[in-house]
C-alpha positions, 0 to 999 in steps of 0.5 A: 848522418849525425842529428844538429844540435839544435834539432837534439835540444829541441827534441829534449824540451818536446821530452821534458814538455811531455814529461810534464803533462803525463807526470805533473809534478804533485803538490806534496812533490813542489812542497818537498823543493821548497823544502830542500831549496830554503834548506839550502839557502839556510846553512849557506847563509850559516857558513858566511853570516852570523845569525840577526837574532840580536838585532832586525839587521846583522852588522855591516862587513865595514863596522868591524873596520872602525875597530882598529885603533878604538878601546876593545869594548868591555864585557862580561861572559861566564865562561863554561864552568859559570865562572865570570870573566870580564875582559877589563880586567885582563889590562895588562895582558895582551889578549886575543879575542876570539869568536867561534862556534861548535858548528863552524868548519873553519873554526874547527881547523884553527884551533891546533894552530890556536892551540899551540900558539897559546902553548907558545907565548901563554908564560910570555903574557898572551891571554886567548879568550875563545867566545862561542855563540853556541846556545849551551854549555853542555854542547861546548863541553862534548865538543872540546872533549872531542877536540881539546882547546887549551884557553878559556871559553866564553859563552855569548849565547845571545851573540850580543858581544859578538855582533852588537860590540864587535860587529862580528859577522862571520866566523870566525873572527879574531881580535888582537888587544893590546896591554892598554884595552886597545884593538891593534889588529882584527883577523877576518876568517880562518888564519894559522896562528902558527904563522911567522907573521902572524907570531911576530905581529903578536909577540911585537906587543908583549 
C-alpha cells in the first residue's frame, strides 16, 4: 500500500528536524551563506543597475524618459588614448551615444552589430561614441583587443555622465543625438544595430 503524501512530507520534516539537532549548522557554515547569499544578490543588481557610487540614490527608470526632445547634455571625457573628446563639438554630426562596460554580457553582444553599423553610415555622418563606466583604461584596452570595437571610447569612470546627465540606470543604453545637439531618441538595453528599423530611424536624421 503506497504511503499518502501527507504522511511522506511529515516524515521529511521529522528528518530534516533531527538533522538539525545531530548536525546543527556551525557559525563559520552560517557566515559562509550569508556569504554566498550577498554575493548573489550583488551581481544580480549589477546586471540590472548601475552601481549609486555617484550619488545616495541611483536614477530613477522615468528620468531617462524626459530626455527625449531636450538639448543632449554637454560633457567632456578623454577617450582611451587621453585624448578629450567634448560632445558639443560634434554639432553637425548625427551621434549615437552609448553607454556600456567591459563586464556587461548584454554589452558585449551589441557590439558586431554596433560595429558594422558604423561601418555602414560612418562616411554618411554618423559619429558612435561608446562611454565605458569601467575604472581603467588599461581594462577597456585588453577587452577591445579581444573583442574589437570600431568607434571611440570615452571613459566615465565616476559614471557622472551616465548617471547624473543621462539617468543611465541600466546598461547598456543608448541615445540617439540629432544634427542641432537634441536627443530624438533613447534605446533602453540590448538592440541589433543592424536592425532595418533601427537603420532607417538612424539614417532619417542624416
Amino acid at each position: 500500500m503506497r504511503e499518502s503524501s501527507e504522511n511522506v512530507k511529515r516524515r521529511r520534516q521529522q528528518k530534516a528536524s533531527l538533522r538539525q539537532v545531530l548536525f546543527p549548522p556551525t557559525a563559520e557554515a552560517e557566515k559562509t551563506d550569508r556569504w554566498l547569499l550577498a554575493v548573489f544578490v550583488l551581481l544580480a543588481a549589477c546586471c540590472w543597475l548601475l552601481p549609486a557610487s555617484v550619488s545616495a540614490e541611483g536614477p530613477s527608470p522615468f528620468a531617462v524618459d524626459k530626455l527625449p526632445g531636450n538639448p543632449a547634455p554637454d560633457f567632456t571625457l578623454k577617450d582611451v588614448n587621453g585624448n578629450s573628446v567634448t560632445l558639443s563639438s560634434l554639432k553637425g554630426k548625427i551621434v549615437l551615444l552609448k553607454f556600456w562596460a567591459t563586464w556587461c554580457p548584454p554589452c558585449r553582444e551589441e557590439i558586431p552589430s554596433v560595429n558594422s553599423l558604423d561601418k555602414l553610415l560612418k562616411n554618411r555622418g554618423l559619429v558612435i561614441l561608446s562611454v565605458s563606466v569601467d575604472n581603467s583604461a588599461s581594462k577597456i584596452k585588453d577587452f577591445v583587443r579581444k573583442h574589437p570595437i570600431n568607434n571611440t571610447i570615452l571613459i566615465d569612470d565616476t559614471m557622472k555622465v551616465a548617471k547624473s546627465l543621462y539617468k543611465a540606470f541600466k546598461l547598456p543604453m543608448s541615445f540617439l543625438i540629432d544634427k542641432k545637439g537634441v536627443i530624438v531618441k533613447e534605446y533602453i538595453y540590448v538592440h541589433d544595430w543592424t536592425d532595418p528599423e533601427i537603420v532607417k530611424e538612424i539614417e532619417s536624421y542624416l
